[in-house]
N, C-alpha and C positions, 0 to 999 in steps of 0.2 A: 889141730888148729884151735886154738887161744879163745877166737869166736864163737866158738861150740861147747865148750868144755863141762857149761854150764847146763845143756840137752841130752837130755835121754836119747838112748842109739833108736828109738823109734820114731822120736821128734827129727832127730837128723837125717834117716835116712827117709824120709817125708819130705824134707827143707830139701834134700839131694835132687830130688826129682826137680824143682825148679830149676838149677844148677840143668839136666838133661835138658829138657823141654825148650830153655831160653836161645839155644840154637838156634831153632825153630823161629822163634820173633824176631831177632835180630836180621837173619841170613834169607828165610823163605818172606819174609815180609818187607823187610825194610831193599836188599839187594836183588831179589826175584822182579819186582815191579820196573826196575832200572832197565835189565834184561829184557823184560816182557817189550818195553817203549821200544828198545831196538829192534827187536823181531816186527813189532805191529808196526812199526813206518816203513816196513819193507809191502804189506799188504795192503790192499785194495781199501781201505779207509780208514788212512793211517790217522786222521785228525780225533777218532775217537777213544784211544788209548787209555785214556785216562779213566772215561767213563765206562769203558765194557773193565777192568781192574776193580773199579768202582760195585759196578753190578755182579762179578765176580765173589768178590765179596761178602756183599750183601746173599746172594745165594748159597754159601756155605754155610754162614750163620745162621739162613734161616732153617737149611735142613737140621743143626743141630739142635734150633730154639724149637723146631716143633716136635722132634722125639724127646729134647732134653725129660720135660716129668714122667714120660716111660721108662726113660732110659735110668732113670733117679728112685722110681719105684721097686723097677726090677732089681735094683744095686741094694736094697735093705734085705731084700732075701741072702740068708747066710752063706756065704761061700763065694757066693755069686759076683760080688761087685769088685774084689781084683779081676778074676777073669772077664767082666767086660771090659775093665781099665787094658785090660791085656791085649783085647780087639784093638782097642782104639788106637792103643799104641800100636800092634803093628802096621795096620794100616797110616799111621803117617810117617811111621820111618821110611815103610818100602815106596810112599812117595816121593820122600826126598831124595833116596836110592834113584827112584825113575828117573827124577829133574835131572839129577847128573849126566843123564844120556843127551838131555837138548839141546845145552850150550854146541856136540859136538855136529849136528845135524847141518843141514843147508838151508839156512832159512832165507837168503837174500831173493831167489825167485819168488814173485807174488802169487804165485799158487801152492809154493810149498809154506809160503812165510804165513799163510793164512791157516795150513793145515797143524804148523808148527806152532801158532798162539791158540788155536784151538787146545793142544795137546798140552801146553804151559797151564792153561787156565784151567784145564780138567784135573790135570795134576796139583796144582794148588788148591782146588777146592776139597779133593780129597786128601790133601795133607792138611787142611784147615781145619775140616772133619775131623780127622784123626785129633788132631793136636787139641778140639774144645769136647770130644768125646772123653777123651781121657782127662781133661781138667776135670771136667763134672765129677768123674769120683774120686781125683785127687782131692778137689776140697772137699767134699765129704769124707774124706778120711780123716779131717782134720781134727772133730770128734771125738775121732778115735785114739788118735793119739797126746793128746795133749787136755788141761783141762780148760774151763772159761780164764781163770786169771789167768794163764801163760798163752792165751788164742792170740793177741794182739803181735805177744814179742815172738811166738813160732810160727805165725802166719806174716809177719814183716821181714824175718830174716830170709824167710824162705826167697823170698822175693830178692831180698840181698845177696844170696849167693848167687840166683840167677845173672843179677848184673858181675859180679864179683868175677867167673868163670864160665857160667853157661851163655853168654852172649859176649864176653869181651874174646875168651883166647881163639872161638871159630872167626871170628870180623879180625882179628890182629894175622892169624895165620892168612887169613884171603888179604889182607893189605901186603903179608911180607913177599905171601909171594906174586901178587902186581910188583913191588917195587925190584925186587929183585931178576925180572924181566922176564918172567914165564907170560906167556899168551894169557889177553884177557879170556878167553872162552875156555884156555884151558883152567884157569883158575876157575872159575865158575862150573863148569863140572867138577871138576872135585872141590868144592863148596857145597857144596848141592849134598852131595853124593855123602859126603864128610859128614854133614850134618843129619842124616837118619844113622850113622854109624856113633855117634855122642850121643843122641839121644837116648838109642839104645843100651848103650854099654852104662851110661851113669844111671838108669833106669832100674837097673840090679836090686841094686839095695833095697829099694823101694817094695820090689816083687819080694826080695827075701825077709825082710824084715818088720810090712807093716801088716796088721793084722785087722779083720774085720771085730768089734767087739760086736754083742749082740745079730738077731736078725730072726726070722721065722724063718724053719726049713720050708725048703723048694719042693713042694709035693702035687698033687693031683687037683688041679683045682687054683692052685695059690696063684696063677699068672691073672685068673679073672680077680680073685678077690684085691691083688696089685690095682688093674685097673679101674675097677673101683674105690678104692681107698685113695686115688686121686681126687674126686670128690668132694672125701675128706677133707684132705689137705688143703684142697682149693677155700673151704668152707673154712678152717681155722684160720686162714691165712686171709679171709676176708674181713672176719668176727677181728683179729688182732689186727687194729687199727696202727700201732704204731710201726710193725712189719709190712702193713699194707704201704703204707705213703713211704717206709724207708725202701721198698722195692720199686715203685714208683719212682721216688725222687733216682735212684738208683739208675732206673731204666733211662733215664734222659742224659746224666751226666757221664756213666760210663760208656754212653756211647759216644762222648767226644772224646773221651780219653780213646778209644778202643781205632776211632775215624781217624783222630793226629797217629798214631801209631801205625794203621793199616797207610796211610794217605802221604803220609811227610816225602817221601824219596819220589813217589810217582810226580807229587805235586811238585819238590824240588826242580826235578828235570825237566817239567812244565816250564817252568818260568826258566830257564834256563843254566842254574846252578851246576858247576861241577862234577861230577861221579866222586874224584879224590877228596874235593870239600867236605861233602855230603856224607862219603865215608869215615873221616875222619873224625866230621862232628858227633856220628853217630857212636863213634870207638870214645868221646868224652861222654857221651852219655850212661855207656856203660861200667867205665871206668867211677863218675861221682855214684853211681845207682847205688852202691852198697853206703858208703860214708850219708849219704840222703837217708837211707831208708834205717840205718841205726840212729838217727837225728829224728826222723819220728816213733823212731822204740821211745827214746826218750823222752819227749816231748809229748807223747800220749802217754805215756807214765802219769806225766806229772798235770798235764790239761785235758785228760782225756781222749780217746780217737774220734767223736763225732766232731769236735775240734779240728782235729789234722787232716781230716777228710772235707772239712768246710775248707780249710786255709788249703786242701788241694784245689778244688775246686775255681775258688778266684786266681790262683796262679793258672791254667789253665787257660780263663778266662782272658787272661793279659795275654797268653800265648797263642792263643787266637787274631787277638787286633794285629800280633807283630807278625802271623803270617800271614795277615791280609796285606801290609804293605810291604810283605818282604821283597828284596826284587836281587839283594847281593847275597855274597857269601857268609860277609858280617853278620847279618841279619840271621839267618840259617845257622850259625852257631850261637848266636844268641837265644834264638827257639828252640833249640837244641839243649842248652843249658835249664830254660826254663823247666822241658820236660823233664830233665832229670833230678829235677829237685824232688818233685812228686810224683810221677806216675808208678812206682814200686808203689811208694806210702798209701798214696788212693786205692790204688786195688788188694792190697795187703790188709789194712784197715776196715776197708766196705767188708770184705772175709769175715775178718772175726766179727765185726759187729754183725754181722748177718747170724754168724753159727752161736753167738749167743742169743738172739734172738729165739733160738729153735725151742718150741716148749720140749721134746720127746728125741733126745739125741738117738736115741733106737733109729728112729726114720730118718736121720741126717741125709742121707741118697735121696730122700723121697723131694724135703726141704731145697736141698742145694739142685734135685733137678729142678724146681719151680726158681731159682734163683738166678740158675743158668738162661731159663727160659727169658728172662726179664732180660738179663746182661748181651742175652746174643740176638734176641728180635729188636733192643735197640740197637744191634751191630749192624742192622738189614738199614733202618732210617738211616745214619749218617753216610757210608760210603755213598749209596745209592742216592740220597740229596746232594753231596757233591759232583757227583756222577750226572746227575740231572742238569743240575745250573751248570755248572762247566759245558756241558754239551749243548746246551739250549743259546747259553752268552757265545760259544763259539760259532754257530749256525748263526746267531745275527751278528757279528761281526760281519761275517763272510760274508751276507746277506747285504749287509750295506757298503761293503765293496763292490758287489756286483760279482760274486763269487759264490761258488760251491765247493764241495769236499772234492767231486771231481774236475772241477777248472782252475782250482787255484794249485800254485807251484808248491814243492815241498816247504819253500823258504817261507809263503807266507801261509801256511799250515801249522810251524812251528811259531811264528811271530804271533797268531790267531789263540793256537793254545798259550802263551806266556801272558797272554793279554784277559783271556776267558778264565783261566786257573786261581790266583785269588779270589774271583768272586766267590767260589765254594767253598770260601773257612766260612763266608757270612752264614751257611746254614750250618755249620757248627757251632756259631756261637750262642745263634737261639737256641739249639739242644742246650748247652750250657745254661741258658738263664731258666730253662725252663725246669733242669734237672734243682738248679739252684735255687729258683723258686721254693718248690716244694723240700727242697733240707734245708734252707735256714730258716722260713717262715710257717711252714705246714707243719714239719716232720715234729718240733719243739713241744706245740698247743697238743698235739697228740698225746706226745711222750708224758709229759703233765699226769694227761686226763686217765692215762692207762696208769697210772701208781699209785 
């Protein structure tokens, strides 16, 4: 590949792993919640769908945000941090393996249909698990393989191959075979199922090729002096002013990015949007994702990435107002379009500006778990605020019908949710300004004062 030619096979088989992993966002994120809507309108409180997905969420993230700087500490001892990458990984493949059993279940009774979104949601949380367990020392590997000048363009492609194949050809195979007239659920189990099997298999390389540099062996004693030397970290990470407010400003705007991404299909099918639309616009998203994210290789070449990471940020901002009034299908490939201009380049970028941030590449695990911690306890705020408003505007709608979740019909349950579901971008878009705040006006006066 032409695209490569110019990385070292350690850089590559590093960028591969996105390429595996993107499965996983595309299929278990964006197509599982579609699913999930179907099963939950069959049970006993089918109007809050949105928001237990929501709150679902939010609880995955938070279990990974609160072990992340253990889990980061423990990863600088030598040997050690592929084999936790290797937990993690398999713990979300053999989740995804699971989901493939649910589509074939019986879930239209209201006491199985309750038992079977329990089972969806547990499953998801531990393939969510899985899948941010094992980032945390994917990017800290990053490190390792690559140096500061090439973090920007190995840390962006990575992301580019994910669109390029780890998220277009599993979403193209579950469209060909809907179109081609296999059962929806039979698709959806083997989608499911499919995707801890990609994950896996393009993971290889990654396992055989990358390598830990540096680390202190794992001896008698070394797990206390780990958790201590959190501490540490906490204390440089405080003392370094312009890492402090870039984790901060950090903390607020990927979690919008992270809320559009976990949110968009649930919220689609809110407001009443298509399955095939919805699918399809998602299959352009992955399709521009690479051509976007080599358009910020270049463009942070030449303007820098706190640049390309700001110009994510307001585009973002615009794709917020357009899913507040989204209500058609036009609309939803338009949002659709937007994210894919940026959401690789935003989270590709934040990457490397982060890992060169690190004073002590030695601790890169230690760094990237305090960085994960920031990226995934903002992932807890944003679901879980749309979760909130959407369930709270749905309760007074109903209310001022003169209805409940138990007296009103399915039809004006669905009318209730399309009408409640917009209001939950407006709490993304103040994560947005707030993350935006602090990196174009705060993060700058710092950067200054620290050189």
């Amino acid at each position: 590949m032409d695209l490569l030619k110019d990385f070292t096979k350690e850089e590559k088989s590093w960028m591969l792993y996105d390429w595996a992993n993107s499965a996983h966002s595309v299929i278990v994120v964006t197509i599982l919640p579609i699913f999930f809507n179907t099963v939950a309108s069959y049970t006993k409180d089918a109007v809050s769908s949105m928001s237990a997905w929501g709150y679902a969420t939010s609880l995955a993230m938070a279990i990974v945000a609160l072990a992340a700087p253990v889990l980061g500490a423990f990863g600088d001892f030598a040997g050690l941090r592929k084999k936790l990458f290797g937990v993690f990984l398999a713990l979300g493949c053999l989740s995804c393996l699971l989901l493939g059993a649910t589509p074939l279940s019986d879930f239209t009774d209201p006491a199985l249909a309750d038992k079977m979104a329990g089972i969806i949601l547990g499953l998801y949380i531990l393939s969510t698990v899985g899948f941010a367990g094992a980032n945390l020392y994917y990017d800290s590997f990053l490190s390792d393989v690559t140096t500061d000048e090439r973090m920007d363009r190995v840390s962006t492609m990575g992301y580019g191959l994910g669109y390029l194949g780890g998220s277009t050809i599993p979403l193209l195979i579950f469209l060909v075979m809907n179109g081609v007239g296999v059962p929806m659920l039979t698709c959806l189990a083997f989608i499911f199922a499919f995707t801890g099997l990609w994950w896996l298999a393009f993971s290889l390389p990654f396992l055989k090729n990358v390598r830990q540099k540096g680390g202190e062996p794992f001896c008698r004693g070394a797990a206390g002096r780990a958790l201590r030397g959190l501490g540490r970290t906490m204390k440089e990470i405080w003392h370094n002013k312009e890492m402090l407010v870039f984790l901060l400003a950090y903390f607020f705007y990927i979690d919008g990015v992270n809320t559009v991404i976990h949110m968009s299909t649930t919220y689609g099918d809110m407001v009443g949007l298509g399955t095939t639309d919805m699918m399809l616009a998602l299959l352009m998203v992955q399709v521009l994702g690479l051509p976007f994210c080599l358009l910020y290789i270049r463009l942070s070449a030449r303007f820098g990435a706190r640049a390309m990471v700001g110009v994510g940020i307001c585009v973002y901002v615009i794709t917020c107002v357009v899913g507040f009034f989204m209500r058609s299908a036009w609309q939803f490939w338009l949002l659709a379009f937007l994210v894919s201009t940026s959401q690789g380049g935003v989270q590709a970028l934040s990457r490397s500006m982060f890992g060169r941030l690190i004073p002590d590449k030695g601790r890169s695990a230690e760094f990237f778990g305090f960085y994960d911690i920031f990226g995934k306890f903002s992932a807890i705020i944003g679901p879980a605020l749309v979760g909130v408003i959407s369930a709270a505007a749905a309760e007074q709608i109903l209310a001022g019908q003169g209805l409940t979740a138990a007296t009103a019909t399915a039809a004006q349950i669905e009318a209730v949710n399309a009408q409640a579901a917009p209001l939950g971008m407006l709490g993304i878009l103040l994560i947005f300004a707030l993350g935006g705040g602090l990196y174009f006006f705060v993060l700058p006066r710092v950067s200054r004062k620290s050189r």
